[in-house]
C-alpha positions in Angstrom: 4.8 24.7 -23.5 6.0 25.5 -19.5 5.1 22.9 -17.0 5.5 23.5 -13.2 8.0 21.8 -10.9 5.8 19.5 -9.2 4.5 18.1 -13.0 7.8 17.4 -13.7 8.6 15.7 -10.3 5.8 13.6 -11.0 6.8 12.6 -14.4 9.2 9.7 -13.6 6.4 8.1 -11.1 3.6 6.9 -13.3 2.6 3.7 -14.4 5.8 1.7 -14.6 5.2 0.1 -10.8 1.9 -1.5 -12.4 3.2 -2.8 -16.0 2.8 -6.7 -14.6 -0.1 -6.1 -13.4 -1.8 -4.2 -16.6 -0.3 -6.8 -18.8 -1.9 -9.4 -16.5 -4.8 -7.1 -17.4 -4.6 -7.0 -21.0 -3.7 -10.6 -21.5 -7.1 -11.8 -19.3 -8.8 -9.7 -21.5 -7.4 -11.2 -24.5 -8.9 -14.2 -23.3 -5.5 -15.7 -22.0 -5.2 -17.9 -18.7 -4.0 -15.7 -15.9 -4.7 -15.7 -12.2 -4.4 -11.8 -11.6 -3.0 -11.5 -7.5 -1.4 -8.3 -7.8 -4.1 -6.0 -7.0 -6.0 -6.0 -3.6 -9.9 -5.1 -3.0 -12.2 -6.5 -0.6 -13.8 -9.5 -1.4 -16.9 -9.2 -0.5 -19.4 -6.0 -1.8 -20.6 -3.1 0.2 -22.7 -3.7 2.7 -26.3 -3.3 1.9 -27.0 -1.2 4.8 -24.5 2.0 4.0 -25.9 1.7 -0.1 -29.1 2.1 2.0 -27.7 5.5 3.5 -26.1 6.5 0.9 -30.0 5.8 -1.3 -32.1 7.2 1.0 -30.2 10.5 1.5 -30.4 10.8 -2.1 -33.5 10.9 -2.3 -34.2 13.4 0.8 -32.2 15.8 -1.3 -28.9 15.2 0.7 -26.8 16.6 -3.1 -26.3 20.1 -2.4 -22.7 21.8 -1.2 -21.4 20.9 1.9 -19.5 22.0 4.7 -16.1 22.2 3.5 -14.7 20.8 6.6 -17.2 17.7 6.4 -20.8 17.2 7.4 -20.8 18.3 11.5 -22.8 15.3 12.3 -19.8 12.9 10.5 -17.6 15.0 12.4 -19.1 14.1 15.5 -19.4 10.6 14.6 -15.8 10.9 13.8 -14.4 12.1 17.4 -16.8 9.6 19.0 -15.3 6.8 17.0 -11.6 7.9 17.7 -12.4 8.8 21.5 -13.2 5.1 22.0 -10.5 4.2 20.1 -7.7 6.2 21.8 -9.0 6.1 25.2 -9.2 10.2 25.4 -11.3 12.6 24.7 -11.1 13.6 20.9 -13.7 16.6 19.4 -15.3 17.4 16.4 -12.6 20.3 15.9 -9.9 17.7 15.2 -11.3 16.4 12.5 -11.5 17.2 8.9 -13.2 15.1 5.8 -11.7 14.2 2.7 -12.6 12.5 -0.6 -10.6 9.2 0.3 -7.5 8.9 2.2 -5.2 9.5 -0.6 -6.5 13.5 -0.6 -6.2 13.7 3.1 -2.7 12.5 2.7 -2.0 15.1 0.0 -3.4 18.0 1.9 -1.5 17.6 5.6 1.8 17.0 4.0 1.6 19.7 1.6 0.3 21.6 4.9 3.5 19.9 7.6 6.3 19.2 4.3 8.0 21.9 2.2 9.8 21.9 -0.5 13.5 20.9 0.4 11.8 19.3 3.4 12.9 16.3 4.5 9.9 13.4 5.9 11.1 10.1 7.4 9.1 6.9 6.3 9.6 3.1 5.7 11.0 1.6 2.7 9.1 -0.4 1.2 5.9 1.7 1.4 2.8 1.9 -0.2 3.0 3.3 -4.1 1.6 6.2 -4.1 3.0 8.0 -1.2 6.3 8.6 -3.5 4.1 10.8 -5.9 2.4 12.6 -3.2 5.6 13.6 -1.5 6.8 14.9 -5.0 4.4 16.5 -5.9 5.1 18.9 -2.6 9.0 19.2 -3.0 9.3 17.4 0.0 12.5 14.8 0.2 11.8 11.0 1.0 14.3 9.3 3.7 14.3 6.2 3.6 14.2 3.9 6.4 14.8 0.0 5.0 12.1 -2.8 6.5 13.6 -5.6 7.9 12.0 -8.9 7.8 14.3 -9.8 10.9 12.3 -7.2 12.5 9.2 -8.0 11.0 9.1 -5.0 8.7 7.8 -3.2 11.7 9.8 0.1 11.3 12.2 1.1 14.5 12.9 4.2 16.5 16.6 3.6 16.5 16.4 4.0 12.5 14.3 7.0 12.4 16.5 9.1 14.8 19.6 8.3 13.5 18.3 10.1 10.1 17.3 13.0 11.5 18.7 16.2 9.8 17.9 19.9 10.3 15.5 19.4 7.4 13.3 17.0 9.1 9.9 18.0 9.3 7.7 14.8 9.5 7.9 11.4 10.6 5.2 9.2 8.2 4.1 5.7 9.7 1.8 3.3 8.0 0.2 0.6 10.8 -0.8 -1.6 9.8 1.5 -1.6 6.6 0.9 -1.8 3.0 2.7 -3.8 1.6 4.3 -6.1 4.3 1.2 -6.4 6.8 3.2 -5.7 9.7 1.5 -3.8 12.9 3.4 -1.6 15.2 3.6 -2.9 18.7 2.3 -0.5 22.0 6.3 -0.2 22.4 7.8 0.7 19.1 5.1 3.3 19.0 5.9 4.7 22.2 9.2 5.1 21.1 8.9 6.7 17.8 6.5 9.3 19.7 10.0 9.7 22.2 11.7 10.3 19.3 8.9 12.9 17.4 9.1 14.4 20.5 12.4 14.7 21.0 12.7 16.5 17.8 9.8 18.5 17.7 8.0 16.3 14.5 5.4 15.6 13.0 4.0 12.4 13.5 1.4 11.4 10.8 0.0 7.8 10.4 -2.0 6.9 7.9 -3.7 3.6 9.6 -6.6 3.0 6.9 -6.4 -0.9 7.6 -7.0 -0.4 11.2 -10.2 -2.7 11.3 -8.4 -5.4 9.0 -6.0 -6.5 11.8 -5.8 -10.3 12.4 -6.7 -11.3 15.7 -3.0 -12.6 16.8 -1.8 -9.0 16.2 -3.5 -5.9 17.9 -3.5 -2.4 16.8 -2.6 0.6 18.8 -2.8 4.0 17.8 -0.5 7.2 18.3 -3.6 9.4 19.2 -4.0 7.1 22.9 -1.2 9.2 23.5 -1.8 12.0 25.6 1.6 13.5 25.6 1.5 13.3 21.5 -1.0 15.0 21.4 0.3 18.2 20.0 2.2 16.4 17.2 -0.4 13.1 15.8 -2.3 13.3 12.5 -4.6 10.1 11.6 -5.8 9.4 8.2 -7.9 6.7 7.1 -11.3 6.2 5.4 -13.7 3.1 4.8 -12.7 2.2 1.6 -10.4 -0.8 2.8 -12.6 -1.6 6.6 -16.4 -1.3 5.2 -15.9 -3.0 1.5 -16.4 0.7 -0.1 -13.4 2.3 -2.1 -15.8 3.6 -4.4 -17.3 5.5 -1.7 -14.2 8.0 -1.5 -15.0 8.9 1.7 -11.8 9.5 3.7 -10.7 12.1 7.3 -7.9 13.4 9.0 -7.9 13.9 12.9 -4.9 16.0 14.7 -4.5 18.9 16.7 -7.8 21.4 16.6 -5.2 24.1 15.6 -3.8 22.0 13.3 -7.1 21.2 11.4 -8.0 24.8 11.6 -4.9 25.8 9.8 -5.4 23.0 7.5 -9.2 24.2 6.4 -7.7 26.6 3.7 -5.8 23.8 2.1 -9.0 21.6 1.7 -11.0 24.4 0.5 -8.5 24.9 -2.4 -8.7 21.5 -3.1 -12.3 20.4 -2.8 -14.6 22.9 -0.9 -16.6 20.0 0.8 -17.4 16.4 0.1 -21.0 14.8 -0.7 -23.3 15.4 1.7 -25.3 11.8 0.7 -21.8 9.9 1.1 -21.0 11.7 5.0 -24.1 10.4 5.9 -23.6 6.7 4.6 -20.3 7.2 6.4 -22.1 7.7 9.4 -23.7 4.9 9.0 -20.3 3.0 8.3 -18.6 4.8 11.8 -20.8 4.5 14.3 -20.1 1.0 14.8 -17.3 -2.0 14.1 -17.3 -2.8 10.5 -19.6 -5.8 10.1 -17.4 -7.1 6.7 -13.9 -6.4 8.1 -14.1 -9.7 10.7 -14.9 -12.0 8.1 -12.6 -10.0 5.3 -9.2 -10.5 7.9 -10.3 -14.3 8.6 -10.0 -15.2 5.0 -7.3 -13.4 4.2 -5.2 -15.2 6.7 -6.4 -18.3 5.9 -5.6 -17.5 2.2 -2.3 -16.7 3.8 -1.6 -19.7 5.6 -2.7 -21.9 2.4 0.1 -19.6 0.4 2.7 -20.6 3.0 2.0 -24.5 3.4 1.9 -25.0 -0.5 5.1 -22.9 -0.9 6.7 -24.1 2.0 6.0 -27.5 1.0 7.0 -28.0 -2.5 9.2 -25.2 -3.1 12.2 -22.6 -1.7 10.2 -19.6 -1.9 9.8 -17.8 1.6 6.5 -16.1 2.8 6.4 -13.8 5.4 3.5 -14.3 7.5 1.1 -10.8 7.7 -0.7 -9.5 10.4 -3.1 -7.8 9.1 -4.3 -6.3 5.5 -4.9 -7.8 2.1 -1.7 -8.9 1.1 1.6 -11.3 1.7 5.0 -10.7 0.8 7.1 -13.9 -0.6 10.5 -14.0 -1.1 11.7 -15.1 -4.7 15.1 -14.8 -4.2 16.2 -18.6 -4.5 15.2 -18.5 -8.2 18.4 -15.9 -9.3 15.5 -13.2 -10.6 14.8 -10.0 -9.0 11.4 -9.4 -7.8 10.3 -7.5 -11.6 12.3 -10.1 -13.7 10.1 -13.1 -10.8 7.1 -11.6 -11.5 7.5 -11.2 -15.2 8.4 -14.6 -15.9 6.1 -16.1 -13.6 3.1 -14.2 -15.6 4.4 -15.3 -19.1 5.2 -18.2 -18.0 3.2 -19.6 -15.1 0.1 -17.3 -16.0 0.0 -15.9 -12.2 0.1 -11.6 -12.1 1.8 -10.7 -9.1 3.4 -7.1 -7.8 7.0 -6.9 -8.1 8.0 -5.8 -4.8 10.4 -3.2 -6.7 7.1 -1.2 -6.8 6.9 -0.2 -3.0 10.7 -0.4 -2.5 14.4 -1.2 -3.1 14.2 -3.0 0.3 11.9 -5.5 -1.5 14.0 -6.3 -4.2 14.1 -9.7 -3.5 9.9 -9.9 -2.8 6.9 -9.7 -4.5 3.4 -8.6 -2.8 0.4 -11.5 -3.6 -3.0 -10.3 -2.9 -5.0 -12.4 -0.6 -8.6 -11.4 -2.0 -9.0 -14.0 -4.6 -12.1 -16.5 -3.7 -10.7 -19.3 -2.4 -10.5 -21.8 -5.0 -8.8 -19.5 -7.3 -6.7 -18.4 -5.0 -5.5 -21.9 -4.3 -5.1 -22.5 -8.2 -2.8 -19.7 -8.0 -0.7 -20.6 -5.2 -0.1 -23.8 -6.9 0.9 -22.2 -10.9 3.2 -20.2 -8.5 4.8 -23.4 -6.8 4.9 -25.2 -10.7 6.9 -22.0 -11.8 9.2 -22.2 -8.8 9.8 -25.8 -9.0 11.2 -25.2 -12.9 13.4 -22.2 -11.9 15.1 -23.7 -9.4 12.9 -22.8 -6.3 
């Protein structure tokens, strides 16, 4: 039988990034010994108040369709949130609701990125954004992360792969995987450069509330003279403890999301009307989890670098923000799948190969920091033990 195109462009991007980690899986459920740190979720539940939401407007009926560009009143909530945020007015019109952020990202570059299209992004980046990009035709350029820089992606890098093709410029701040956040000045010029070019300029910034409070977070949209050119996508899965929730937004141009409308009805034709008004809830204010969330991640962080950095050769590159920190295996001889591997088989530790998000991270993989502590400690120690018999 026929399959389309974009099947086949997907075919070569399923589940071989995750192998360690579904063997770590497999073996935990066999009943085997392993410290599973590949995958990152917040570590704490969803907070009682938006299960309340969600509840009550369950029971008031809140399951029928709904508007297929999002609940008006999340909408509202929405532009209220961002005009705070950005420091200029933002309205209702420039915002459009998604099931999660992975579908908002699907529909605005299908929407901004054709096939033979060319889109700019940061290598390493987060898994699936490879699939979603082929599954539109569109062709990735890579931009290598360099620790030296502190993975924070630069202007100078973007503009000089520029090509007639170009159509979009795709930033992730704060990052997945390396937990870097874009200063106020590399910002301003990548916008320079967007604008030079006449690009899009879409940011997906879901781990906007999970920013350590040594590093803070700007935003293209404060950017009046961007204006014309800035999509924002995030949701609360990562922020409010609640990836179940699916509950995800785009906010850009008003002409922009009123072109895009068509796309999402295709898709989706609305979200849950019970879930917009638990995200309500979730929008109108800071995220009460998110505070605590960042301060023991980077604690978990900091107790990752002073055992490594004490007892072994392995490097760890300090985030800023997000779930995760990147450690540098390259002192043992292995790449980072051949490192993570060996260290499950043989120091019962899953880790992510940073292969998975990146050629740049060949020589890196990604540890999650939402283990509770104690067993997060027990891992950072089986992964010093490993080091110390490979040479690291």
């Amino acid at each position: 039988m026929k399959y389309t195109d974009a099947i086949e462009r997907l075919d070569a991007l399923g589940g071989d990034k995750w192998a360690v980690y579904k063997m770590a899986r497999q073996m935990m459920a066999d009943g085997k010994d392993v410290i599973e740190m590949a995958i990152g979720e917040p570590d704490v539940p969803t907070p009682d108040y938006l299960i309340d939401a969600a509840m009550a407007a369950l029971r008031a009926g809140r399951t029928g369709y709904a508007a297929s560009t999002g609940e008006s009143r999340l909408r509202c909530a929405l532009a209220e949130r961002y005009t705070r945020q950005a420091g200029r007015e933002i309205l209702p019109e420039q915002v459009l609701c998604f099931p999660g952020t992975q579908t908002a990202l699907y529909a605005v570059i299908s929407a901004v990125a054709a096939s033979g299209d060319e889109v700019i992004l940061g290598d390493p980046m987060y898994a699936t954004y490879a699939s979603v990009m082929a599954s539109t035709g569109a062709g990735m350029v890579h931009v290598p992360l360099q620790a030296a820089n502190g993975f924070r992606i630069q202007a100078a890098d973007i503009e000089e792969r520029i090509t007639a093709g170009t159509s979009l410029i795709f930033l992730n701040t704060p990052h997945n995987p390396t937990g870097a956040v874009l200063t106020e000045q590399d910002i301003a010029g990548i916008g320079a450069v967007a604008k030079k070019h006449d690009l899009w300029l879409l940011v997906d910034e879901v781990y906007d509330e999970m920013v350590f409070s040594n590093a803070p977070f700007f935003t293209p949209l404060s950017h009046p003279d961007l204006a014309d050119r800035v999509i924002v996508v995030s949701s609360i899965s990562k922020s409010h403890a609640a990836p179940g929730f699916r509950s995800g937004w785009c906010v850009g141009p008003a002409d922009f999301c009123s072109r895009l409308l068509p796309m999402s009805e295709a898709m989706l034709f609305g979200n849950q009307p019970f879930i917009a008004d638990a995200t309500i809830a979730a929008v109108g204010r800071p995220s009460p989890v998110a505070r605590g969330m960042c301060d023991r991640f980077l604690h978990r962080a900091q107790q990752l670098e002073k055992i490594l950095h004490s007892r072994t050769r392995l490097t760890v590159q300090k985030p800023e923000a997000g779930m995760f920190a990147l450690v540098n295996v390259s002192c043992t001889g292995m790449n980072s799948k051949d490192y993570a591997m060996d260290l499950l088989l043989n120091g019962g530790v899953g880790v992510m190969p940073g292969s998975a998000f990146g050629e740049s991270l060949h020589d890196w993989v990604r540890i999650a920091l939402t283990k509770p502590d104690d067993i997060f400690d027990e891992g950072c120690k089986r992964i010093a033990a490993h080091a110390e018999k490979n040479n690291g």
